[in-house]
MARSEKOL-501273 format. One record per residue (C-alpha): residue in one letter; x, y, z. Coordinates in nm, 2 decimals. Example, Ala and Ser with C-alpha at 12.3 -4.5 7.8 and 13.67 -1.06 7.14 Angstrom:
BEGIN
 r      X      Y      Z
 A   1.23  -0.45   0.78
 S   1.37  -0.11   0.71
//
This chain:
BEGIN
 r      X      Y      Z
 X  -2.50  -0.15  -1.45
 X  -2.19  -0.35  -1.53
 X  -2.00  -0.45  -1.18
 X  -1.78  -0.68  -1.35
 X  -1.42  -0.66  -1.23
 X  -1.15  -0.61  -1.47
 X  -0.81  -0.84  -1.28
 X  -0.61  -0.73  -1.59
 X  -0.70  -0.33  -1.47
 X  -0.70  -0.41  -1.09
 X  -0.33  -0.61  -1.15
 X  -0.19  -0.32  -1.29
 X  -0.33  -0.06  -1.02
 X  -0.17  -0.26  -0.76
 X   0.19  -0.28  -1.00
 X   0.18   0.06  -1.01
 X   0.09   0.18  -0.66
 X   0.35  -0.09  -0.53
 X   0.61   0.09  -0.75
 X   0.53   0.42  -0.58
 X   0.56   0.24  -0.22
 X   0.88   0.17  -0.36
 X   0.81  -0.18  -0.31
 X   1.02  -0.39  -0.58
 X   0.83  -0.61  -0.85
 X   0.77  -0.97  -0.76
 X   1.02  -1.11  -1.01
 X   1.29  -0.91  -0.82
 X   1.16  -1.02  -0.46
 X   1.30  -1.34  -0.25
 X   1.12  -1.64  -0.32
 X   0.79  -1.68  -0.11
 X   0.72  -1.90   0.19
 X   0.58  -2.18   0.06
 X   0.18  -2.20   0.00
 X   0.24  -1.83   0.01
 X   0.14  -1.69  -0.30
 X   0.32  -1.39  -0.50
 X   0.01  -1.14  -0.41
 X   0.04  -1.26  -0.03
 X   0.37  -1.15  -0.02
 X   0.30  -0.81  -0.23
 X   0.00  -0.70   0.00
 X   0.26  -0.81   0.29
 X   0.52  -0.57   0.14
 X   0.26  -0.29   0.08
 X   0.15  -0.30   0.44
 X   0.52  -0.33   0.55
 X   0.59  -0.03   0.34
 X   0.29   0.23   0.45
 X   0.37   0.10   0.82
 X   0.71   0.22   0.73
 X   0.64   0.57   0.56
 X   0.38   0.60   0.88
 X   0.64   0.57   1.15
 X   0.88   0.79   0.94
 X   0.63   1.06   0.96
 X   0.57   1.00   1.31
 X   0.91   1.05   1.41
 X   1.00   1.38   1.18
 X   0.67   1.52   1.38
 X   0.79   1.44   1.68
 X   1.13   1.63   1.62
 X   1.01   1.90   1.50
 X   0.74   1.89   1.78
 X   1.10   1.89   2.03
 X   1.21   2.15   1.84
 X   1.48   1.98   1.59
 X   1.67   2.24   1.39
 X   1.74   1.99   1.13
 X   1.35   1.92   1.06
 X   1.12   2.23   0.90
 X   0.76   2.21   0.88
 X   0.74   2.16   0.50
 X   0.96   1.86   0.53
 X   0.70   1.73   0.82
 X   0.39   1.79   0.60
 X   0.53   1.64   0.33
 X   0.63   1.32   0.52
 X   0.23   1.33   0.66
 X   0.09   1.34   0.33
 X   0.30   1.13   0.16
 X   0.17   0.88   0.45
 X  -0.18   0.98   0.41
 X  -0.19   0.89   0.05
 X   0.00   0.57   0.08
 X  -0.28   0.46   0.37
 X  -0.59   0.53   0.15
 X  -0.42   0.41  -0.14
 X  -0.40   0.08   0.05
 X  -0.72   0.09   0.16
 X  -0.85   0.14  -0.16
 X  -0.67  -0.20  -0.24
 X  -0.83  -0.36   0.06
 X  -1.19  -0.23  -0.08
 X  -1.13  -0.35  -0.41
 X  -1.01  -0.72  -0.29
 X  -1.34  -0.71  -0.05
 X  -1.55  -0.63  -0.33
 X  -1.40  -0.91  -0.58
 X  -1.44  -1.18  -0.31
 X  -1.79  -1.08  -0.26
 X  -1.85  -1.10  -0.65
 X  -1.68  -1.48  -0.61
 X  -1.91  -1.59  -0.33
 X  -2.23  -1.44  -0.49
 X  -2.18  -1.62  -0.85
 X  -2.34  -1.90  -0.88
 X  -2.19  -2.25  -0.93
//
């Protein structure tokens, strides 16, 4: 069983579940703190961006839970699923970096 991680296929997961966040490509963000590296600042931005999409869905809930005429229940469970996927999709991320840095600290040197 191969359990080698492929950072060219793992790079470009991340490009393209940053581009449905919505979240811009590096090359177009503001320049980093510094010692702050450009994947710091993406998985900052991706976090920033499902917290985002969560509290949006959070509040279109709420006014249609008040009884909003302006917000239908489609549009609601849209705006929940929509967060839904953008949470797991992060935490996929998150499993995939855990996974990777245990590979690191298991190699030998």
């Amino acid at each position: 069983m191969d359990n080698r991680i492929d950072s060219t296929a793992l790079l470009s997961q991340l490009r393209v579940m940053a581009d449905q966040a919505g979240i811009p490509p590096v090359s177009e963000q503001p320049a980093t703190r510094v010692g702050e590296s450009p994947f710091t600042s993406l998985l900052e931005n991706s976090l920033q961006a499902v917290n985002v999409r969560q509290q949006s869905a959070a509040r279109l809930t709420e006014a249609f839970e008040l009884g909003d005429p302006s917000v239908d229940l489609a549009q609601v469970s849209i705006e929940m699923q929509k967060a839904r996927i953008a949470f797991e999709a992060l935490s996929q991320v998150r499993n995939k970096v855990i996974a990777a840095y245990q590979e690191i600290m298991n190699m030998s040197v």
